[in-house]
Structures are given as structure tokens and as C-alpha cells.
Backbone as CSV, one residue per row, in Angstrom:
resi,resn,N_x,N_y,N_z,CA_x,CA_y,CA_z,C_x,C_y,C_z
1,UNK,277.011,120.355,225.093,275.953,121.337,225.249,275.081,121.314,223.994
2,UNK,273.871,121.285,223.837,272.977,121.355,222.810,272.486,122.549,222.544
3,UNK,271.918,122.756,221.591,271.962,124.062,220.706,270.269,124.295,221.333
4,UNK,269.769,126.013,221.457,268.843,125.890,221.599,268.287,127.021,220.322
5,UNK,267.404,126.480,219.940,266.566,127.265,218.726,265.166,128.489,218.875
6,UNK,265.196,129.610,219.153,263.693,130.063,220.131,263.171,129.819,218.640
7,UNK,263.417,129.393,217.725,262.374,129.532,216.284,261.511,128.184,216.186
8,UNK,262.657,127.481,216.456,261.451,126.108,216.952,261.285,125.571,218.091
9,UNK,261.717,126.371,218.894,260.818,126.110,220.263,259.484,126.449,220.113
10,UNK,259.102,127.614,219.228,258.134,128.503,219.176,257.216,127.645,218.353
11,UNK,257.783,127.707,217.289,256.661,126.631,216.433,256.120,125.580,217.169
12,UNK,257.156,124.773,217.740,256.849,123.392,218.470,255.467,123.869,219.178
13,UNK,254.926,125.226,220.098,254.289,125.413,220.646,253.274,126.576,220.419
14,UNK,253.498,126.520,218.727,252.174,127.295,217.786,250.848,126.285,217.662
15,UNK,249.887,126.567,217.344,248.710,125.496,216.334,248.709,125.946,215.247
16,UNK,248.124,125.048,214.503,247.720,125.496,213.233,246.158,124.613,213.264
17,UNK,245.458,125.949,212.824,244.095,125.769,212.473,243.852,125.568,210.826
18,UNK,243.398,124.449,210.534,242.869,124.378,209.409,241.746,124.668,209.286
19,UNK,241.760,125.036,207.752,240.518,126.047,207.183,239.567,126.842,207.580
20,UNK,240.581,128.270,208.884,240.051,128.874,209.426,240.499,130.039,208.808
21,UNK,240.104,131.707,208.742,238.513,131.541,208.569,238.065,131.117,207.967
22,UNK,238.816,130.432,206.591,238.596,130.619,205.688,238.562,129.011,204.673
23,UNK,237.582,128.240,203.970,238.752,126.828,203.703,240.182,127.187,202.817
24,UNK,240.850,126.357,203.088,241.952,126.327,202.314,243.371,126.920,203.327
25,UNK,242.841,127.935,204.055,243.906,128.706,205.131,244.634,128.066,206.325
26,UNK,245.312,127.843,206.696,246.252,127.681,207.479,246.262,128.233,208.508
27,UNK,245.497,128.373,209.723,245.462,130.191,210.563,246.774,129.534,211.688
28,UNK,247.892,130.421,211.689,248.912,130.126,213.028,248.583,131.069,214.169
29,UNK,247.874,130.192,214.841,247.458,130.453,215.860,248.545,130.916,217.195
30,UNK,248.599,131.640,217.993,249.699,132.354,218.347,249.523,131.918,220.252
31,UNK,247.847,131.976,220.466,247.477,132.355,221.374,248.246,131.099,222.608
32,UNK,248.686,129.328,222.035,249.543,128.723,222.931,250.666,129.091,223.312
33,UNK,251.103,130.578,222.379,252.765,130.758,223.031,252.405,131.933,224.035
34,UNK,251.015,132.470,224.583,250.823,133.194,225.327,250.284,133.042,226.661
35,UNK,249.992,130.969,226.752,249.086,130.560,227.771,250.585,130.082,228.579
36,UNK,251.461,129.409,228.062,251.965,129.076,228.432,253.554,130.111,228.982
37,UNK,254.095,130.291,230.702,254.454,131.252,231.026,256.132,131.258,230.567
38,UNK,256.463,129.754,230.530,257.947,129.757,229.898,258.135,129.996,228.496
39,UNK,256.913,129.599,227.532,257.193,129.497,226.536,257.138,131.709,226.164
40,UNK,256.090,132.308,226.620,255.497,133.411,226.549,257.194,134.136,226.927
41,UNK,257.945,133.762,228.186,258.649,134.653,228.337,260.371,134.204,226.986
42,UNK,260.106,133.100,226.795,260.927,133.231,226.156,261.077,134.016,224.445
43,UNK,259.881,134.033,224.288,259.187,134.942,223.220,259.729,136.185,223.177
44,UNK,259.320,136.865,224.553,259.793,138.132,224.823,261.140,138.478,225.119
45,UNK,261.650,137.320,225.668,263.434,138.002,225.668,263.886,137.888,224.964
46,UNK,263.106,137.235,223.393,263.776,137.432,222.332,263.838,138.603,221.495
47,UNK,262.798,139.018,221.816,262.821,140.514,221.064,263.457,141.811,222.585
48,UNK,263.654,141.452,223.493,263.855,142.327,224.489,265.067,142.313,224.295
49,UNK,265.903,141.253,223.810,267.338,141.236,224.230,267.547,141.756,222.898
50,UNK,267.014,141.519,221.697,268.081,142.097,220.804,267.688,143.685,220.889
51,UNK,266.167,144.419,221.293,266.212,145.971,221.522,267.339,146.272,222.315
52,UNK,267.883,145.853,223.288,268.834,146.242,224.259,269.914,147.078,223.499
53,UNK,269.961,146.000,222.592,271.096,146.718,221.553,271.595,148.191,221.268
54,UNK,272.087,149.161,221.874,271.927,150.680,221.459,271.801,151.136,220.259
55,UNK,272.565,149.746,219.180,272.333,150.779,217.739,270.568,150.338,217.423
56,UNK,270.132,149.632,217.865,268.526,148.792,217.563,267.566,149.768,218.590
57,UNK,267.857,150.257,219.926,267.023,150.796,220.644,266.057,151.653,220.613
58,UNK,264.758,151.410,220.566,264.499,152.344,220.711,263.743,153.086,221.413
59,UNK,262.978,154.143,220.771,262.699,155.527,222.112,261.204,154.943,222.241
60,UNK,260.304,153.844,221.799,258.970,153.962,222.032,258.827,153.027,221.136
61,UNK,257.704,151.560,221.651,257.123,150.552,220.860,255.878,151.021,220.531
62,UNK,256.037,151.324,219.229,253.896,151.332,218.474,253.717,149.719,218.245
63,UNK,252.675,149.495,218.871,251.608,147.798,218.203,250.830,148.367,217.723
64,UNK,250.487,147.326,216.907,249.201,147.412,216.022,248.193,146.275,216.641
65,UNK,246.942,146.846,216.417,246.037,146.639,217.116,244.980,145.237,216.181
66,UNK,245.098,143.832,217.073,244.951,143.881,218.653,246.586,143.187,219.494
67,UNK,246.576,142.150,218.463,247.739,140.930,219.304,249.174,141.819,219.671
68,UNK,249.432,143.184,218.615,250.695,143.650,218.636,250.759,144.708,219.928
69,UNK,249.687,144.489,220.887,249.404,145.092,222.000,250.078,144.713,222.969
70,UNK,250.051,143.117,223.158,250.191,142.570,223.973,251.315,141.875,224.145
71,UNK,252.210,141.853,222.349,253.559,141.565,222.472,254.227,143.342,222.738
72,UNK,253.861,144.279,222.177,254.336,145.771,222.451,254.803,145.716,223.780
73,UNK,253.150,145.634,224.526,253.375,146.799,225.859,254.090,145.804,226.908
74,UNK,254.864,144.977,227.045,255.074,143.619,227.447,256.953,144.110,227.203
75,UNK,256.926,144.232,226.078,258.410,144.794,225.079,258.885,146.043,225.392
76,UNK,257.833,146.940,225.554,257.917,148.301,226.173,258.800,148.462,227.584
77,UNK,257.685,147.539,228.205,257.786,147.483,229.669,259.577,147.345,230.367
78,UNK,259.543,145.754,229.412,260.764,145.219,229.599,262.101,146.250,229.674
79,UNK,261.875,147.002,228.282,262.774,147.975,227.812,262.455,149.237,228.676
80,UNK,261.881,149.934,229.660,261.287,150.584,230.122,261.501,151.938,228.948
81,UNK,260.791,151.553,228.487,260.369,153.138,227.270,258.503,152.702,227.291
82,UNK,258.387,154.291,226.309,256.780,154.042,226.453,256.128,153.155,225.417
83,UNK,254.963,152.898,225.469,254.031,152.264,224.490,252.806,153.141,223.995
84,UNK,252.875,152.066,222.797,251.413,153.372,221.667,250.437,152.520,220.905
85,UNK,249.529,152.529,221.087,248.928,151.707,220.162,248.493,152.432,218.912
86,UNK,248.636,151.276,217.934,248.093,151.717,216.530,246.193,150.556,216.829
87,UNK,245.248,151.803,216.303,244.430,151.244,216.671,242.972,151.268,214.811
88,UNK,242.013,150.485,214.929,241.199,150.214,214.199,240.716,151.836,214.261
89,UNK,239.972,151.944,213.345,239.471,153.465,212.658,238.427,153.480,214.167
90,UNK,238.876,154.858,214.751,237.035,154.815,215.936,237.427,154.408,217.270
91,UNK,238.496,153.811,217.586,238.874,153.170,218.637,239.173,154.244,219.809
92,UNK,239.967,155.379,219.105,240.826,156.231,219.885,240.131,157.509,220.135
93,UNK,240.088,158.019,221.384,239.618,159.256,221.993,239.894,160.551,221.134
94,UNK,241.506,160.621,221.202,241.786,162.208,221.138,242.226,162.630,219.231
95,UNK,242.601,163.231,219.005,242.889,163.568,217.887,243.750,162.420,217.221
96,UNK,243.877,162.121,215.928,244.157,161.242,215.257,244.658,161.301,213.891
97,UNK,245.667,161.055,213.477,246.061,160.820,212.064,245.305,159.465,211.894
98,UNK,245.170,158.949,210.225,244.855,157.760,209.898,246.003,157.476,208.309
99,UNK,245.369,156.186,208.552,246.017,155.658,207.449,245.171,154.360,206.657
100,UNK,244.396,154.323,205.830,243.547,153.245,204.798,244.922,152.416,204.125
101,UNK,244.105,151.057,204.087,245.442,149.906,203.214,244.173,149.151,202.887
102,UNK,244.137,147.847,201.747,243.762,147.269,200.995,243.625,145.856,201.790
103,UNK,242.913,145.475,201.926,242.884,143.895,202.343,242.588,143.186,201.221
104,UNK,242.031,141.954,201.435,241.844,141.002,200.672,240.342,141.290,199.722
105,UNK,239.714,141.309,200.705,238.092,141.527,200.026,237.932,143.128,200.647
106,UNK,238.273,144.399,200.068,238.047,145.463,200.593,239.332,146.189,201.334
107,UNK,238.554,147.124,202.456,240.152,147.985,203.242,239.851,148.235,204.361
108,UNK,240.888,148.802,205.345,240.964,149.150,206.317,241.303,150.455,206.628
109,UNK,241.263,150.898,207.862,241.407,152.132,208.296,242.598,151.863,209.400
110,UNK,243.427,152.148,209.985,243.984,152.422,211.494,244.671,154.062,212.025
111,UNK,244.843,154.224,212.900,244.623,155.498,213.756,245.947,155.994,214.759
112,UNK,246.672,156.601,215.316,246.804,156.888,215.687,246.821,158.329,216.521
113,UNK,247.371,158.241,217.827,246.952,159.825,218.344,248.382,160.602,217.542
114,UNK,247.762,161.988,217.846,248.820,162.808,216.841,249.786,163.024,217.812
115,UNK,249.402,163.477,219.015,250.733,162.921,220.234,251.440,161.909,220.627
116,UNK,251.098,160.632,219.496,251.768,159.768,220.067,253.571,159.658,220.044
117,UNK,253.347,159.888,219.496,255.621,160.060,218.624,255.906,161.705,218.437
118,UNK,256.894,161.940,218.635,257.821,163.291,218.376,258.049,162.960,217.447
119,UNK,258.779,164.231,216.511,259.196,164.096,215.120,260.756,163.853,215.728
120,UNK,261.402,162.771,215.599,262.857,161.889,215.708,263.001,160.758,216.528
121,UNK,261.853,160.510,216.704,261.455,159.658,217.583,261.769,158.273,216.914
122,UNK,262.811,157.558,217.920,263.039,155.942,216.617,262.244,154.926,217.774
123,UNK,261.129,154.285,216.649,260.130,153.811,216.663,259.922,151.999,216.472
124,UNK,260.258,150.969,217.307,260.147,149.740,217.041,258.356,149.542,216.565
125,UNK,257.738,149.199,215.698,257.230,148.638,215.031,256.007,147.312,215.663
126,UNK,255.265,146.661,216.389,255.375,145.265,216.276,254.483,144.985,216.468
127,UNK,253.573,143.932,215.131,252.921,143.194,215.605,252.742,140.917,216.018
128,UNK,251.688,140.566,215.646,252.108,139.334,215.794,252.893,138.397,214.519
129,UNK,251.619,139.120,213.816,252.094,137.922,212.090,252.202,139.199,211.084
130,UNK,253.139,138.868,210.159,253.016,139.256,208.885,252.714,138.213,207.960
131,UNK,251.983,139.002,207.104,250.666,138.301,205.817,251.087,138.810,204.586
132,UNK,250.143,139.771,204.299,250.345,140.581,202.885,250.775,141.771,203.681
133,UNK,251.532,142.250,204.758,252.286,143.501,205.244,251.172,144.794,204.911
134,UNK,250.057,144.600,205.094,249.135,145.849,204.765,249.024,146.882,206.317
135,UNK,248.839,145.785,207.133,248.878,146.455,208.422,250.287,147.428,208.483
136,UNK,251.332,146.324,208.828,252.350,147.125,209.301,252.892,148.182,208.286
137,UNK,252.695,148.268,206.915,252.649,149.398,206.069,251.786,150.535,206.763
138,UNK,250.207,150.360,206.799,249.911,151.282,207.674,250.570,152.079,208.825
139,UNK,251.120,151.133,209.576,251.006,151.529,210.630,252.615,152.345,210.456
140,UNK,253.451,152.056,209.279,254.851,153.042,209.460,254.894,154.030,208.852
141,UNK,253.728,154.074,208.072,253.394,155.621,207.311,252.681,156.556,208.348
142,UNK,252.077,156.054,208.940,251.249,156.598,210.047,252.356,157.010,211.203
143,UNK,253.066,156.402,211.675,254.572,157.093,212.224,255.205,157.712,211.843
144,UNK,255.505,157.546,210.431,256.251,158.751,209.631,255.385,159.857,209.352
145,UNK,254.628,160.201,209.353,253.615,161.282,208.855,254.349,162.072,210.248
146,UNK,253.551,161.475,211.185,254.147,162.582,212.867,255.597,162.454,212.553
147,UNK,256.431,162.262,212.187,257.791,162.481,212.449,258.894,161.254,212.905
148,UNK,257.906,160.667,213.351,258.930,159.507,213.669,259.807,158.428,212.875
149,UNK,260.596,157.902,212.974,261.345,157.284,212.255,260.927,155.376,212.950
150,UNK,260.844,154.564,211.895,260.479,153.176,212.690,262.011,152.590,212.165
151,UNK,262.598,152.139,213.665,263.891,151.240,213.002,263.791,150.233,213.150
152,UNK,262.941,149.308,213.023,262.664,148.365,212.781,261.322,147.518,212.502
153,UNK,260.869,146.696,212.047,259.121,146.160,212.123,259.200,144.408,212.416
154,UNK,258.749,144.330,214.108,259.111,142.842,214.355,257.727,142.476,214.430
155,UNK,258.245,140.717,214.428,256.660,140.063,214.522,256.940,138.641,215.317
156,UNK,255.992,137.942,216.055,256.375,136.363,215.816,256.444,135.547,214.664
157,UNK,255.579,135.846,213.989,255.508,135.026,212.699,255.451,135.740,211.141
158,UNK,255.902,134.711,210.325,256.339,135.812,208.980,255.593,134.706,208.448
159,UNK,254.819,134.877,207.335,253.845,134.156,206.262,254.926,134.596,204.686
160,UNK,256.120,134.255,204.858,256.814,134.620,203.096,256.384,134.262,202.445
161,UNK,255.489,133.308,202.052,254.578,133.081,200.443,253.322,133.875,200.500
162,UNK,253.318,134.845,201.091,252.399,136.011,200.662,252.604,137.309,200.614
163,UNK,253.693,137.234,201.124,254.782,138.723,200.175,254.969,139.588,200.740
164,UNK,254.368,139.873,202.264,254.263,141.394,202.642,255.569,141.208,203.711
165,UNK,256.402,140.456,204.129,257.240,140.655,204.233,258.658,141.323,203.331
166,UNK,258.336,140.767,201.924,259.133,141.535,200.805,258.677,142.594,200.327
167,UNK,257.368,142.950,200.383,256.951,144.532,200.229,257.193,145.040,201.753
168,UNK,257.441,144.571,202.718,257.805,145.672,203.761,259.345,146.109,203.440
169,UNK,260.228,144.947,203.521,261.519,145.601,203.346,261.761,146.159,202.079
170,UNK,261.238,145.630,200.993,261.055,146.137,199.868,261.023,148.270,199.641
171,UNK,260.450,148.709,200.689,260.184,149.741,201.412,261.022,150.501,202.137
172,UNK,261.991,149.693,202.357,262.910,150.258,203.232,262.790,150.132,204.838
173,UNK,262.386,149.166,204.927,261.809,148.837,206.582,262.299,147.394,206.295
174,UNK,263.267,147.558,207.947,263.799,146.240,208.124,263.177,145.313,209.111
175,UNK,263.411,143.781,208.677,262.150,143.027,209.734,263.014,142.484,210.458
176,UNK,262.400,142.016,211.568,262.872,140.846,212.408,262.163,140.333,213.054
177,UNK,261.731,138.623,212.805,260.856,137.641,213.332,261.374,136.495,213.646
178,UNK,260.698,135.975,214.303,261.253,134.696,215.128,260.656,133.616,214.429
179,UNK,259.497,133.816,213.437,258.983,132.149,213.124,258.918,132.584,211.813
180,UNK,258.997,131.576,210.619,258.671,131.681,209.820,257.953,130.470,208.876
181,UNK,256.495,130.498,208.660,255.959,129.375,207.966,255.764,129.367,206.778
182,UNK,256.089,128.311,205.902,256.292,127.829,204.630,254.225,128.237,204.294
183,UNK,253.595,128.640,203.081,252.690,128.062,202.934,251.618,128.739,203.351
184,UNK,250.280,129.123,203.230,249.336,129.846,204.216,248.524,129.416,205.074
């Protein structure tokens, strides 16, 4: 019997864009593990099967907005609990907490509704890539403010030579990803 790997199955069926946006960047492009329907579902039962877990479960997936939408509400579904989006400053209708983080050249804003989470509410986390972890910092302070607790912050892809995976757990937030690329 041969061993099967979903970490490099996944890669096998990432791109990598050179010197997009930017020269010099590396962009891992995500969008072939979403065209394709075997590769897409095996994506998802990877993070579906280990939520199953009761001590890992939890009560409601927040994504961050846009790609962590579409692995979320997908993850949600599976798990039948609800979904929430964490969204760009302006996006969202009803009342809203926010949360500002630092990018590269400047900052950001993201949003959530103030109904989205109860205060004990344990909160999976997820978007596509982690970078410099500015997003998903946002987005677990912004859960914790309402009350919720995030037990975990998943992604497909982890960028470790740019750190925000070690400033997330660094934090006290534990990760779990399926790819991880050397390099930016």
C-alpha cells in the first residue's frame, strides 16, 4: 500500500506565479486546487475530518474575507454549524466591531457583525494563506472582543519565512495547515 500525502498532493496542484504582484514574489496561487473537483474535495476533508474531532470542534467557522469564504462556508457546511464572514472595512450591513492591522505599504481595516459569535462561542478561524499573519490577527481579536474564543486558525498554505505564522502562535493561537512553502 503506498502512502498518501494531502500536503503534496496539494502542492503538486498549486501554481506559482512569478513576480506577481509584485517582482521578486512568489504568488501561490490557490485557485487550481479549487477548479479541480477531486483535488478541491480532498482539501476539504482535510480540514473537515480533523474538525470532527470533539476536543477541535467547533460551534461556528469565521473566514476572512475573500478566499477564507469559500474554504469556511464549504467547512461550515460539511460540519453543519454556522458560518461568518470577517469582511473588508464597508462591506457589511448591520452593526460592526472592527479591527485595523499593518500591511506592508500602509493598513487595513476588517469588520465584523456584533451578532456574529456569542460570548463562549469556540470559533475555527480560516483563511487561505498565511503571510505576515496580519489578517488572521485581525480577525481573532475581532472574535475575542464579542466573546468568542478561536480554537484554532487554519489555512491551505503557510509562507514560514515571513513570520506570521510564528507571531500567530506566538499569541497563543494554534495553527493548522496543509501546505507549507519554503521562500516568498
Amino acid at each position: 500500500m503506498t502512502s498518501f500525502s494531502v500536503s503534496t498532493y496539494l502542492k503538486a496542484h498549486m501554481r506559482t506565479v512569478p513576480d506577481w504582484p509584485a517582482p521578486g514574489v512568489q504568488f501561490r496561487d490557490i485557485t487550481p486546487l479549487l477548479q479541480n473537483p477531486r483535488v478541491f474535495r480532498v482539501m476539504i476533508d482535510a480540514f473537515v475530518h480533523r474538525y470532527m474531532d470533539p476536543a477541535l470542534r467547533p460551534d461556528v467557522v469565521a473566514g476572512l474575507d475573500a478566499r477564507g469564504f469559500i474554504l469556511g462556508a464549504v467547512v461550515a457546511y460539511e460540519l453543519n454549524i454556522g458560518f461568518v464572514p470577517i469582511r473588508k472595512k464597508g462591506k457589511l450591513p448591520f452593526t460592526t466591531v472592527e479591527e485595523t492591522y499593518e500591511l506592508e505599504y500602509g493598513s487595513a481595516t476588517v469588520e465584523l457583525h456584533t451578532d456574529a459569535v456569542k460570548a463562549g462561542d469556540r470559533v475555527l478561524l480560516i483563511d487561505d494563506l498565511i503571510a505576515t499573519g496580519g489578517t488572521m490577527m485581525a480577525g481573532k481579536k475581532l472574535l475575542e472582543k464579542l466573546g468568542a474564543t478561536v480554537v484554532e486558525g487554519a489555512a491551505i498554505v503557510d509562507l514560514p519565512e515571513l513570520g506570521g505564522s510564528q507571531k500567530l502562535r506566538d499569541s497563543g493561537l494554534s495553527l493548522y495547515t496543509l501546505v507549507d512553502f519554503a521562500g516568498h
